[in-house]
mmCIF file of the C-alpha atoms, coordinates in Angstrom:
data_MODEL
# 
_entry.id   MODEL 
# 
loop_
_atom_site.group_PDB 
_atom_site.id 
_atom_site.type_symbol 
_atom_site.label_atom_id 
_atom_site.label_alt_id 
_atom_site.label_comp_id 
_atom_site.label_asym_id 
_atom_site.label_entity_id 
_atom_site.label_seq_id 
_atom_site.pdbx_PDB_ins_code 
_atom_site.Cartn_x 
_atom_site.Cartn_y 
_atom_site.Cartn_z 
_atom_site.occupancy 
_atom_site.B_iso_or_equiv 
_atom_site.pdbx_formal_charge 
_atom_site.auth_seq_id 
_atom_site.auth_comp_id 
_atom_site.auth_asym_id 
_atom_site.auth_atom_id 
_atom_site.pdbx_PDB_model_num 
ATOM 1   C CA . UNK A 1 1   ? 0.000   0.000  0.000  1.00 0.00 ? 1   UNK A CA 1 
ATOM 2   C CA . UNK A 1 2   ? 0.744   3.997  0.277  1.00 0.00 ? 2   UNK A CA 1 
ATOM 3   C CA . UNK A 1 3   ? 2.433   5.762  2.844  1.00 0.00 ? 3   UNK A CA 1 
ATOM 4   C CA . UNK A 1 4   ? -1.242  7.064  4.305  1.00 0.00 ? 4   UNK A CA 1 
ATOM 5   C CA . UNK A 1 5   ? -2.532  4.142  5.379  1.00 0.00 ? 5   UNK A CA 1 
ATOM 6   C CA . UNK A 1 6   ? -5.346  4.120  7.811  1.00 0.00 ? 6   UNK A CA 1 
ATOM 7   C CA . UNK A 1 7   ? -4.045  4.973  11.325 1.00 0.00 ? 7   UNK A CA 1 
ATOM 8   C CA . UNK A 1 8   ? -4.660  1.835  14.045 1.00 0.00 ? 8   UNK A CA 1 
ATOM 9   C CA . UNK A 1 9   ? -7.271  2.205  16.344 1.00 0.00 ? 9   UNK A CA 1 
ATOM 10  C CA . UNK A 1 10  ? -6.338  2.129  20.207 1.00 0.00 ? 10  UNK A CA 1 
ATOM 11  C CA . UNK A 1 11  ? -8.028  -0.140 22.352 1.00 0.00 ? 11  UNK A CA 1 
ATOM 12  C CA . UNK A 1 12  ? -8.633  1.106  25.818 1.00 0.00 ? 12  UNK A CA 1 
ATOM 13  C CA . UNK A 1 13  ? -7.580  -0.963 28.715 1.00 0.00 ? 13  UNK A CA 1 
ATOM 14  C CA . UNK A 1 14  ? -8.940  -0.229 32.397 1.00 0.00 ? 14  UNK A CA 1 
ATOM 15  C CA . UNK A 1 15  ? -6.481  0.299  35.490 1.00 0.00 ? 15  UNK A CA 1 
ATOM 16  C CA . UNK A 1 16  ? -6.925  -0.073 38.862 1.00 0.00 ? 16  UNK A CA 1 
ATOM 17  C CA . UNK A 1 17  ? -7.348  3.321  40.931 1.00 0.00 ? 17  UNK A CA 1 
ATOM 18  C CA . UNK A 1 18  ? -4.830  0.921  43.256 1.00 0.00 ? 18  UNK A CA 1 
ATOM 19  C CA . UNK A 1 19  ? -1.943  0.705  40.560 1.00 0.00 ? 19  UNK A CA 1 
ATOM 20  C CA . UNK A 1 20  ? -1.682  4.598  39.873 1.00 0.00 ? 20  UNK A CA 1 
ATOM 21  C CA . UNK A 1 21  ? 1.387   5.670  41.761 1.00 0.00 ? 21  UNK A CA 1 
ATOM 22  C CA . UNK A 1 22  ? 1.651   9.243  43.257 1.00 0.00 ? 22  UNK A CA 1 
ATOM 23  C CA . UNK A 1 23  ? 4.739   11.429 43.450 1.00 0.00 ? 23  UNK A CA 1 
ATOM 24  C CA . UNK A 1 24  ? 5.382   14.286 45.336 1.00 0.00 ? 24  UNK A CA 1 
ATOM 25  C CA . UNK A 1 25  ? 8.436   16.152 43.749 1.00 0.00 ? 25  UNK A CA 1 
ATOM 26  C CA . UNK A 1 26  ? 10.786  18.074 45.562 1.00 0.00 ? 26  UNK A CA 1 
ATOM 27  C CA . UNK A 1 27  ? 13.356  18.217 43.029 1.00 0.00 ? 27  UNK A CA 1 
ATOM 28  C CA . UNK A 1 28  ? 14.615  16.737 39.618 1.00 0.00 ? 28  UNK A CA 1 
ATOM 29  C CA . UNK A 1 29  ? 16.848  13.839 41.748 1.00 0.00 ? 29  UNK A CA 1 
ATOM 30  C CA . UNK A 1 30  ? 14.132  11.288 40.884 1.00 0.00 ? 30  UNK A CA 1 
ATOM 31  C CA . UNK A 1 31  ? 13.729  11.925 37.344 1.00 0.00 ? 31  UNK A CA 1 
ATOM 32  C CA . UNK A 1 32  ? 14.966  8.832  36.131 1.00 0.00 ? 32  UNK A CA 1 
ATOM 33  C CA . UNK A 1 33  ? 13.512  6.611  38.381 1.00 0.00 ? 33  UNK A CA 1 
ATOM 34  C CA . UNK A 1 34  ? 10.041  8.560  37.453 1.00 0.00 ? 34  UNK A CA 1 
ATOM 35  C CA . UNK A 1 35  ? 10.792  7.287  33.401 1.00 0.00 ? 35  UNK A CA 1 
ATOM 36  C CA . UNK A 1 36  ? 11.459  3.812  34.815 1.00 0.00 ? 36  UNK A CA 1 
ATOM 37  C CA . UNK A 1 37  ? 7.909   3.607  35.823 1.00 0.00 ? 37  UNK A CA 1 
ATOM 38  C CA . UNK A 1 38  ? 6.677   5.131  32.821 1.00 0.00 ? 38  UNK A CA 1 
ATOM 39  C CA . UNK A 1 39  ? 8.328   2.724  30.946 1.00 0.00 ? 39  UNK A CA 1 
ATOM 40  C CA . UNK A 1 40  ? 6.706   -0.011 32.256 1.00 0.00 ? 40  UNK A CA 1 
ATOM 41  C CA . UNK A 1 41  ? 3.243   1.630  31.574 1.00 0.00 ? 41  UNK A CA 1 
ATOM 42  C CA . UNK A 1 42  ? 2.116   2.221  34.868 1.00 0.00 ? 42  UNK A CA 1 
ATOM 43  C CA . UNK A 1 43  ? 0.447   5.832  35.068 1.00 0.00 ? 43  UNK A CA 1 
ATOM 44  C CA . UNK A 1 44  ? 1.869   8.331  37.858 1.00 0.00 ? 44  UNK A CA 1 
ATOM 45  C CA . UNK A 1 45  ? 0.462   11.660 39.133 1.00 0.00 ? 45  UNK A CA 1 
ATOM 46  C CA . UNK A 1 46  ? 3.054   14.239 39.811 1.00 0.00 ? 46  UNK A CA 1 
ATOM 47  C CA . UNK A 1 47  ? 2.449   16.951 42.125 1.00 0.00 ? 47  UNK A CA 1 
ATOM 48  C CA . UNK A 1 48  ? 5.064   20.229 41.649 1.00 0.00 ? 48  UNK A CA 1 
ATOM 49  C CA . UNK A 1 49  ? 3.553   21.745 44.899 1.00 0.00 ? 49  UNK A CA 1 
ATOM 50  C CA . UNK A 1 50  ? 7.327   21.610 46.709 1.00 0.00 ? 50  UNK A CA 1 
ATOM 51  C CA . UNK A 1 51  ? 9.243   22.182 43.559 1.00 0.00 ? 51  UNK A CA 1 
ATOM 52  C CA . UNK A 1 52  ? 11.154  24.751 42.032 1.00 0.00 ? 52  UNK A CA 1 
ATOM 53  C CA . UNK A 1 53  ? 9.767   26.203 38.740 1.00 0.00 ? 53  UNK A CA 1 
ATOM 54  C CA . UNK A 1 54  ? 12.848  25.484 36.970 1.00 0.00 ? 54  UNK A CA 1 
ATOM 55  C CA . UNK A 1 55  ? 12.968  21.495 38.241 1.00 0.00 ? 55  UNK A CA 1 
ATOM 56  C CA . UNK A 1 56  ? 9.242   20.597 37.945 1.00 0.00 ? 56  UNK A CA 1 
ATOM 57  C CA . UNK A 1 57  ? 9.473   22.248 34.032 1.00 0.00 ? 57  UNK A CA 1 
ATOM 58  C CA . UNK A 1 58  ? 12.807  19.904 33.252 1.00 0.00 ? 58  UNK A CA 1 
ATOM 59  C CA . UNK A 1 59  ? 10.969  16.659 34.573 1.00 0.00 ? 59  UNK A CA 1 
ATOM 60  C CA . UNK A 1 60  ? 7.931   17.544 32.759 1.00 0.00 ? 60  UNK A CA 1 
ATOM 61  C CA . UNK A 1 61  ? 9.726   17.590 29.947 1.00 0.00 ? 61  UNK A CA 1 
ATOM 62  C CA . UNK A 1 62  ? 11.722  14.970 30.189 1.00 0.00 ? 62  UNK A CA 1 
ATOM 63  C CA . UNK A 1 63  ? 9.169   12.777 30.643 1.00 0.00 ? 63  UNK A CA 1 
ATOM 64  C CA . UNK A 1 64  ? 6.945   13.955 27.892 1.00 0.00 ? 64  UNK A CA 1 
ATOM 65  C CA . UNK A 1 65  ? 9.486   12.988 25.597 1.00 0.00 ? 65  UNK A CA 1 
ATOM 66  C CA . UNK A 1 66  ? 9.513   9.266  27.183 1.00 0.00 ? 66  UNK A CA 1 
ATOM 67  C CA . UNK A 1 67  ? 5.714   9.207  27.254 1.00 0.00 ? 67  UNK A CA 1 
ATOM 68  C CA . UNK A 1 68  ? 5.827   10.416 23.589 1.00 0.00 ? 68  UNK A CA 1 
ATOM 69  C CA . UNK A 1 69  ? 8.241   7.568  22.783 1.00 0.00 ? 69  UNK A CA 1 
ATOM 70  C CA . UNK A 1 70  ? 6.174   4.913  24.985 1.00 0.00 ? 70  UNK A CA 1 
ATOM 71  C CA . UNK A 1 71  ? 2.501   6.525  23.527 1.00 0.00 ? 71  UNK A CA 1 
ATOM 72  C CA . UNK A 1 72  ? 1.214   8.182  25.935 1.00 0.00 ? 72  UNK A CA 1 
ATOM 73  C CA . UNK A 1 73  ? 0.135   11.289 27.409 1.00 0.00 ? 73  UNK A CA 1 
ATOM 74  C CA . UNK A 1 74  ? 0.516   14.545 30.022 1.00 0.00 ? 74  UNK A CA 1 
ATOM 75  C CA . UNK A 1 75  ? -3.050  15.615 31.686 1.00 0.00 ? 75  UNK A CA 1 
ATOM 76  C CA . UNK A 1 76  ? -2.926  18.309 33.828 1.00 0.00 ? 76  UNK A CA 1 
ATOM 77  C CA . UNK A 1 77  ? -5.062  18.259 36.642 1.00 0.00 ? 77  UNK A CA 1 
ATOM 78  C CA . UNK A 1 78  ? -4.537  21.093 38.286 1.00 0.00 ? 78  UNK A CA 1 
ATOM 79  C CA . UNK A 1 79  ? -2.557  23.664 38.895 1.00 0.00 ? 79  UNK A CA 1 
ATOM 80  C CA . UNK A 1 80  ? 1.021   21.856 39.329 1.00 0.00 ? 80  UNK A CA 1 
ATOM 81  C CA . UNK A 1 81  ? -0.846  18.711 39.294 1.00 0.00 ? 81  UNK A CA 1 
ATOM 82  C CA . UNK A 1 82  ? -0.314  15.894 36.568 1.00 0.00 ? 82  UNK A CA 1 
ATOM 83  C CA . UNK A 1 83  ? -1.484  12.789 35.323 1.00 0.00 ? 83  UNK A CA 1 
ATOM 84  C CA . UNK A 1 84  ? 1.213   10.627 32.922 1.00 0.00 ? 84  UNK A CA 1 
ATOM 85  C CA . UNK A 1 85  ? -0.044  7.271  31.415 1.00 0.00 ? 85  UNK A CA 1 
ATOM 86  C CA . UNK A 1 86  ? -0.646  5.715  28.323 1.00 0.00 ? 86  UNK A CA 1 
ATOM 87  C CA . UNK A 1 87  ? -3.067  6.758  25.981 1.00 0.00 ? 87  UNK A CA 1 
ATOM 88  C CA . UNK A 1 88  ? -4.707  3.132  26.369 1.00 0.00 ? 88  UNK A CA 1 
ATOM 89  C CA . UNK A 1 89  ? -5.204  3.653  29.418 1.00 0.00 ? 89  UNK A CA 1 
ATOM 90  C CA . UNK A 1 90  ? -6.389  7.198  29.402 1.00 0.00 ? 90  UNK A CA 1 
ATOM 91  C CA . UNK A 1 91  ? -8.953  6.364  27.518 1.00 0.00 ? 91  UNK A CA 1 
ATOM 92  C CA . UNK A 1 92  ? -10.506 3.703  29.586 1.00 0.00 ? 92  UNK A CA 1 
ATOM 93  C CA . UNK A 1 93  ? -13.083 3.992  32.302 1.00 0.00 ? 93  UNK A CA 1 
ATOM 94  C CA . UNK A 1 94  ? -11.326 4.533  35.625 1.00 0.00 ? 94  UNK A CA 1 
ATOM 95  C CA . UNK A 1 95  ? -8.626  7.068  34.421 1.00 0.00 ? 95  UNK A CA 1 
ATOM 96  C CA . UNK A 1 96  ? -11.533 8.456  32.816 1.00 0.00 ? 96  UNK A CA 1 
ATOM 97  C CA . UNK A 1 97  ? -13.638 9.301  35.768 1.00 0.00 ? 97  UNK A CA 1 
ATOM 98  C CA . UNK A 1 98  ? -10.323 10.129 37.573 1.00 0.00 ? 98  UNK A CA 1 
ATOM 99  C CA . UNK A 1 99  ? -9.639  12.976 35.455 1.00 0.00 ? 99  UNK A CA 1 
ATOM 100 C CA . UNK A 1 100 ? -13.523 14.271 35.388 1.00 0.00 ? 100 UNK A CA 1 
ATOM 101 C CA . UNK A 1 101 ? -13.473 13.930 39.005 1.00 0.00 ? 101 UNK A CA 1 
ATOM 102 C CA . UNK A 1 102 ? -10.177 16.227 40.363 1.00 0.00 ? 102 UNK A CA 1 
ATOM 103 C CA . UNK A 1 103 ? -9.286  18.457 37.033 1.00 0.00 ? 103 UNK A CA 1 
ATOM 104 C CA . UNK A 1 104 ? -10.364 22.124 38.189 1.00 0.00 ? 104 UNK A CA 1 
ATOM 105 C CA . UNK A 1 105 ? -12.305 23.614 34.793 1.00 0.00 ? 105 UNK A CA 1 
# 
């Protein structure tokens, strides 16, 4: 076929509320320890709260390049609040109502 094919369909998978893991950054010591569990698909929330501007913006970055190369995603929550995972799992029910029930409008 062409170059343009017809881009795959994701199929959402469902997480437990009990496998998120939450992070509390104070600094940018962790950050490779943060794209270990990224790596292995498990979806973190990272709150900036105790962080310097300057730290919290080179994690985020950071790992939005390893969630780019792993397919997945940054939601932000709230204000210095985020929530990494794969798209997969973004898109199924629990990360869902996760996101609809603690991201500030």
């Amino acid at each position: 076929m062409g170059l343009f094919g017809k881009k795959q369909v994701s199929v959402s998978t469902d997480v437990d509320l009990e496998d998120v893991k939450f992070y509390r950054v104070q600094d940018a010591s962790g950050i490779y320890d943060y794209a270990e569990v990224v790596m292995h698909r498990v979806p973190i929330v990272m709150n900036f709260d105790s962080c310097l501007l300057s730290e919290a913006n080179e994690v985020l970055l950071f790992l939005t390049g390893v969630l780019y190369a792993c397919d997945g995603e940054v939601v932000k929550i709230q204000d210095k609040i985020y929530l990494m995972a794969q798209k997969s799992d973004l898109a199924g029910p629990t990360l869902k109502k996760f996101i609809a029930e603690y991201q500030k409008k």
